[in-house]
BAMI-197695 format. One record per residue (C-alpha): residue number from 1; residue in three letters; x, y, z. Coordinates in nm, 3 decimals. Example, Ala and Ser with C-alpha at 12.3 -4.5 7.8 and 13.67 -1.06 7.14 Angstrom:
<rs>
 pos code       X       Y       Z
   1  Ala   1.230  -0.450   0.780
   2  Ser   1.367  -0.106   0.714
</rs>
This chain:
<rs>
 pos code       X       Y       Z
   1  Unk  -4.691  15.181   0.660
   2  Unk  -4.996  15.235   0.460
   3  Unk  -4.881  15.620   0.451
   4  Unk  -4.555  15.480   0.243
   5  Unk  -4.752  15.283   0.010
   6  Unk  -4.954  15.561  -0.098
   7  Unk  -4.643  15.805  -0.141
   8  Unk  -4.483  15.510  -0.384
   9  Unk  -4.808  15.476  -0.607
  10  Unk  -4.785  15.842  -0.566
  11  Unk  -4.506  15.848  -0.754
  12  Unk  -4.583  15.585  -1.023
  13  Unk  -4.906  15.745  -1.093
  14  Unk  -4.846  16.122  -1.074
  15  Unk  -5.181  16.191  -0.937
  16  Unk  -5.185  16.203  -0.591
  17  Unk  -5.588  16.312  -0.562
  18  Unk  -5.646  15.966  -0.755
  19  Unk  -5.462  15.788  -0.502
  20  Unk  -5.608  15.949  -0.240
  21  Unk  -5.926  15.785  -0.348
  22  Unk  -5.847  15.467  -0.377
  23  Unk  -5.700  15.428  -0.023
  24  Unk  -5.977  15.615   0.082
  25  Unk  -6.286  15.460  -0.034
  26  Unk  -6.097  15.144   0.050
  27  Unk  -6.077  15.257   0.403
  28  Unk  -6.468  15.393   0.396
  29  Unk  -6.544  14.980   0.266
  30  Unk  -6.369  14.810   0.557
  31  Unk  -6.483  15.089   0.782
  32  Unk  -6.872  14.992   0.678
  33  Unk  -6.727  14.612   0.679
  34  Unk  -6.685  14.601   1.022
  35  Unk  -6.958  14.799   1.119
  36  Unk  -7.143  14.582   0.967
  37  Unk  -7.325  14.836   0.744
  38  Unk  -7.375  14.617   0.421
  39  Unk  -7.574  14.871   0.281
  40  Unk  -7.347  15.186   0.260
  41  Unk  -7.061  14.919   0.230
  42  Unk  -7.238  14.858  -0.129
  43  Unk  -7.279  15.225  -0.181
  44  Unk  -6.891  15.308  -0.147
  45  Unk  -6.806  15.055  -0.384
  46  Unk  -6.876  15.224  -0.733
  47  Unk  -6.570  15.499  -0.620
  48  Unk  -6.310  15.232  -0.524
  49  Unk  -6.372  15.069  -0.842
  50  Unk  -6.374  15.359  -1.067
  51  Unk  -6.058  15.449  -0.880
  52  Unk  -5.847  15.087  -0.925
  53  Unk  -5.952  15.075  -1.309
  54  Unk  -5.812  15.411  -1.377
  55  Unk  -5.459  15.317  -1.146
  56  Unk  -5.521  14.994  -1.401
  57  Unk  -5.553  15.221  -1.714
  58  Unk  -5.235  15.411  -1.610
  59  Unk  -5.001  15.073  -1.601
  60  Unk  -5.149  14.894  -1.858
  61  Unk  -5.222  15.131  -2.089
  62  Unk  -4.951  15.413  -1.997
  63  Unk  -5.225  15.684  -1.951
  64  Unk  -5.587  15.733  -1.742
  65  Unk  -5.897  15.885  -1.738
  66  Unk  -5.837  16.181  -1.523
  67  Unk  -6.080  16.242  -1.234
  68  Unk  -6.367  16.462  -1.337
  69  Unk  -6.360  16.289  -1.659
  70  Unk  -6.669  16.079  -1.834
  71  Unk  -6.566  15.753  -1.701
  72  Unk  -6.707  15.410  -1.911
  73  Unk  -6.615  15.109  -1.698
  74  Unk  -6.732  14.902  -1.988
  75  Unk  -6.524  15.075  -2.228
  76  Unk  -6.233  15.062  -2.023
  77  Unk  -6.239  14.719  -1.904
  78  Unk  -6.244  14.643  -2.288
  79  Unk  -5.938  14.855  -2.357
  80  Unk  -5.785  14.649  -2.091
  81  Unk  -5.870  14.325  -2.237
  82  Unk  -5.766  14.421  -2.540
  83  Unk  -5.430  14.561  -2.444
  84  Unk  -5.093  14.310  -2.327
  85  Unk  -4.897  14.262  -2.058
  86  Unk  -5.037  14.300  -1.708
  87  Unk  -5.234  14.037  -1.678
  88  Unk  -5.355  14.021  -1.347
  89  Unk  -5.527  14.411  -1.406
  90  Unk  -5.610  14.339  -1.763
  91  Unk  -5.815  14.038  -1.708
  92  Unk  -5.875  13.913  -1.330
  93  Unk  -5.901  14.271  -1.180
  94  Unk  -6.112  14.421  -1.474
  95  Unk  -6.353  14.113  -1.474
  96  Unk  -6.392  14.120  -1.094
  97  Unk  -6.449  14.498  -1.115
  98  Unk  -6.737  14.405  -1.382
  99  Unk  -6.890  14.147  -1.134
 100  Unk  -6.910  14.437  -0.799
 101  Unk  -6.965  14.746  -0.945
 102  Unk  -7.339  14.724  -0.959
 103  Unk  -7.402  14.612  -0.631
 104  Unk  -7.381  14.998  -0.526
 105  Unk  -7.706  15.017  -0.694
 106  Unk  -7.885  14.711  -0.493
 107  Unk  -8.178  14.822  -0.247
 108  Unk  -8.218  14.711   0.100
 109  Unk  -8.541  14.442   0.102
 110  Unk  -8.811  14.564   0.307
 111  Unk  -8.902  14.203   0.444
 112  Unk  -8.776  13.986   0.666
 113  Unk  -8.544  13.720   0.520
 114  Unk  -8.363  13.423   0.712
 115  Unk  -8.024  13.558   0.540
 116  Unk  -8.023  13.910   0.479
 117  Unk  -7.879  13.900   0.082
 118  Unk  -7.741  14.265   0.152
 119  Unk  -7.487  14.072   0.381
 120  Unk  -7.406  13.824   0.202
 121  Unk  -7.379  14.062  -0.125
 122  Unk  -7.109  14.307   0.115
 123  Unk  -6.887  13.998   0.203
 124  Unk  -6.854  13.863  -0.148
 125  Unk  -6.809  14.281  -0.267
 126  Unk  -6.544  14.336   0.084
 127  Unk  -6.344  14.027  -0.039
 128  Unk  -6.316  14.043  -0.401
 129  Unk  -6.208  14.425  -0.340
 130  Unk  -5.915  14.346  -0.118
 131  Unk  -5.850  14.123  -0.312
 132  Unk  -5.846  14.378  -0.618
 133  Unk  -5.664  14.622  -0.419
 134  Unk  -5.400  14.369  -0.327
 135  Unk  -5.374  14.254  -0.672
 136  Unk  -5.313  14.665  -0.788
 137  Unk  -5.044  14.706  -0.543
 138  Unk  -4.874  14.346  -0.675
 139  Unk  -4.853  14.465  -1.028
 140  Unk  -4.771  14.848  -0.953
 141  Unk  -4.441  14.747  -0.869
 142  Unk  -4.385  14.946  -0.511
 143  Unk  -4.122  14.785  -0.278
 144  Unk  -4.245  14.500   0.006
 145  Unk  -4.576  14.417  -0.131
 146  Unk  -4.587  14.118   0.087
 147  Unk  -4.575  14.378   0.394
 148  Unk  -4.853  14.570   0.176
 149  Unk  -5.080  14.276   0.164
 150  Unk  -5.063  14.141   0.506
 151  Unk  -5.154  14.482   0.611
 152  Unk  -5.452  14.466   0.371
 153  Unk  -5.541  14.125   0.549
 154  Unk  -5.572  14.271   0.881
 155  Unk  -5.755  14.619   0.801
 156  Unk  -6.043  14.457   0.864
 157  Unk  -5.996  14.361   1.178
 158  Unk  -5.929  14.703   1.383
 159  Unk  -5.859  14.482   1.681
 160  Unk  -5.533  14.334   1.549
 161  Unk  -5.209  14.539   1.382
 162  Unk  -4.950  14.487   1.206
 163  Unk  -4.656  14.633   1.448
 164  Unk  -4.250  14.546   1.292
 165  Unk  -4.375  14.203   1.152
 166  Unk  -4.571  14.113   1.462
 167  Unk  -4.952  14.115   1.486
 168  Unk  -5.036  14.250   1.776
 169  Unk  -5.433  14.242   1.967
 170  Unk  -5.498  14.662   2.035
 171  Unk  -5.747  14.630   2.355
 172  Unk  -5.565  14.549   2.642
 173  Unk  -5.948  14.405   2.798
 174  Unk  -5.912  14.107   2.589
 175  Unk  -5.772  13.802   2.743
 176  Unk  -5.567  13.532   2.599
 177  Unk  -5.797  13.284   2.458
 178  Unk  -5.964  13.634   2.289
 179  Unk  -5.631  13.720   2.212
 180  Unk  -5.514  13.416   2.051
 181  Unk  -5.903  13.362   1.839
 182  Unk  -5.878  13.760   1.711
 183  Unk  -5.469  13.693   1.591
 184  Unk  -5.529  13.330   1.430
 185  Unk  -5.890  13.522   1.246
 186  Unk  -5.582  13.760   1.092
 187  Unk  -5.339  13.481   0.962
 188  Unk  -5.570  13.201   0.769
 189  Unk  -5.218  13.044   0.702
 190  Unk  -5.176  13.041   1.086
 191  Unk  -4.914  13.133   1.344
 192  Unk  -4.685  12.904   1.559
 193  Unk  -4.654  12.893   1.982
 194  Unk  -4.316  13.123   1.921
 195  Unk  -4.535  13.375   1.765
 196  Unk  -4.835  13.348   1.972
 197  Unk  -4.614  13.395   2.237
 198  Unk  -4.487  13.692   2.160
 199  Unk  -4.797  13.884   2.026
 200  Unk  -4.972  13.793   2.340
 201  Unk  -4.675  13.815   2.663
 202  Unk  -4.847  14.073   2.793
 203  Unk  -5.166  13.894   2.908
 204  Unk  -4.986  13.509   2.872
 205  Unk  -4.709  13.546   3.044
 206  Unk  -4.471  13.154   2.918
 207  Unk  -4.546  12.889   2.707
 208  Unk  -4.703  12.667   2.969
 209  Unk  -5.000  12.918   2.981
 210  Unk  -5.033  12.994   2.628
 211  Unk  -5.040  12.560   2.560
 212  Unk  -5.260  12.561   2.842
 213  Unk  -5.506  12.834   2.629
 214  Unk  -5.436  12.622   2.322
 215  Unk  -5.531  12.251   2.493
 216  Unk  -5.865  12.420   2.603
 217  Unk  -5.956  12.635   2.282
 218  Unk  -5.872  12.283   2.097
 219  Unk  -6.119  12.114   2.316
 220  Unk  -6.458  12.275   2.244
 221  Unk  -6.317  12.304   1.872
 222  Unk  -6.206  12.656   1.839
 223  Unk  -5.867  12.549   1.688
 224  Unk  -5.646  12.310   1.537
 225  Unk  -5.303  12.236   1.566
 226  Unk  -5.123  12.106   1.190
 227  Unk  -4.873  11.893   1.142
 228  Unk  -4.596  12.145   1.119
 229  Unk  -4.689  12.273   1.414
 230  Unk  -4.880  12.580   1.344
 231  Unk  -5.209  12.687   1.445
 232  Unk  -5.500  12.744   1.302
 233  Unk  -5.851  12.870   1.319
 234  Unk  -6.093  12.527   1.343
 235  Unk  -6.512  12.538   1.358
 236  Unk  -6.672  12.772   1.590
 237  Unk  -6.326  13.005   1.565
 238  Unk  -6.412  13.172   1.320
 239  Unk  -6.810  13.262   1.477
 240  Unk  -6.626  13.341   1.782
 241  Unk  -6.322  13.564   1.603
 242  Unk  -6.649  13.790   1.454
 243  Unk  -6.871  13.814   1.779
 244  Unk  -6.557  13.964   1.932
 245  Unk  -6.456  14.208   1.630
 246  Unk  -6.846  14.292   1.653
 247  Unk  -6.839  14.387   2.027
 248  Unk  -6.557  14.501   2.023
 249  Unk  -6.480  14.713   1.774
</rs>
C-alpha cells in the first residue's frame, strides 16, 4: 500500500529521490516514536520537513528546490504564503512546518525532571508531522487518500495493520482484551462488535466472548460503549494501549 502511494507522488513530482525522503524520514520518526527515542525522533525531523515543503513548493508553486540545493525554509514558507490556491500546504502545513523544525536542534537536559520536556516536545513534533504528511498526500491529488491516511494512523502502532480494510493485531501472544485495547488505540473514531469480531476470531472465537471481553474491559474503565453502538477507547485505555505497544513492540 504505502509502496503505491509513493509510485503516484512519484509521478506527480518527477523526483523519485525526493520522495524517497519523505517516506523515509517519515518512517525513521515513527520508528524513533515508538521506540520511544524522543531525542533522535527530534533529530530526524529537520529532513522530513525540508522534504514536505519542497513536495509543497512543487504543487503550489509548479516548481522545487531540488535536493542538494540551498534550501531557506523561511523563504519558502513565505513564497507559499504569498502564492494561491492550495491552501492547506500554503498556510496550515507551512506554519506547522515553522512551529517543528527547530526542535531538531533542542538538547537533552542533563537533570532530572518530573516530565521529561524531550517527550513531550517528540509527541507534539510525531503528531503535527502525520498530520503534515497526511495533509501532503490530501492535496497531491493521488487516488484513495482515505486508505492513505488510515494507514498513516496506524504506522505508529507496529502491532496493528491495515490488511483489505481490516485492522488486524500482528502478535499472535496477545490475547483478546490486548487485542481489542491495541485495535480501539488505532481507530479514535472507534470500531463496532462486527468489526471487533472479525479482526480478533482468531483468539475470540463468537460474539458472546468478545461482549464478554467488552463487559469486563468496560468495568475497570478501559472502554466505552456510544450510543450508536461503537466502541471506544475510555480512561486507563489509552495508558494500557501504550504499555503494550512499549513491551511489545
Amino acid at each position: 500500500m504505502f509502496e503505491m502511494i509513493q509510485n503516484e507522488l512519484k509521478e506527480k513530482l518527477n523526483d523519485n529521490p525526493l520522495v524517497n525522503n519523505l517516506f523515509s524520514s517519515f518512517q525513521k520518526i515513527s520508528q524513533e516514536y515508538v521506540a520511544q527515542k524522543p531525542v533522535e525522533l527530534l533529530q530526524n525531523t529537520g529532513l522530513f520537513i525540508e522534504s514536505a515543503l519542497r513536495v509543497a513548493e512543487h504543487f503550489v508553486l509548479g516548481v522545487h528546490t531540488p535536493l542538494g540545493s540551498k534550501f531557506d525554509i523561511d523563504t519558502v514558507i513565505e513564497k507559499l504564503e504569498k502564492a494561491s490556491g492550495f491552501e492547506g500546504l500554503r498556510i496550515h502545513v507551512a506554519r506547522l512546518s515553522r512551529s517543528v523544525y527547530d526542535f531538531r536542534s533542542r538538547k537533552k537536559a542533563v537533570h532530572l525532571k518530573a516530565v521529561d520536556p524531550q517527550a513531550v516536545d517528540a509527541n507534539l513534533v510525531f503528531n503535527v508531522c502525520t498530520w503534515i504528511l497526511i495533509e501532503v498526500l490530501k492535496e497531491s491529488g493521488i487516488k484513495n487518500p482515505e486508505d492513505a491516511i488510515q494507514l498513516l494512523f496506524t504506522r505508529k502502532i507496529p502491532l496493528v495493520q491495515l490488511v483489505g480494510g481490516l485492522l488486524r493485531t500482528t502478535n499472535p501472544g496477545l490475547n483478546g482484551a490486548q487485542r481489542i485495547t491495541l485495535l480501539l488505540y488505532s481507530a479514535p473514531a472507534g470500531l463496532t462488535e462486527d468489526q471487533l469480531l472479525q479482526a480478533t476470531k482468531q483468539k475470540i472465537k463468537d460474539k458472546h466472548h468478545l461482549k464478554k471481553n467488552l463487559k469486563n474491559m468496560n468495568k475497570v474503565d478501559l472502554v466505552h460503549e456510544l450510543t450508536d453502538g461503537q466502541w471506544v477507547l475510555f480512561g486507563r485505555g489509552f495508558i494500557e494501549a501504550e504499555k503494550l505497544i512499549a513491551k511489545f513492540s
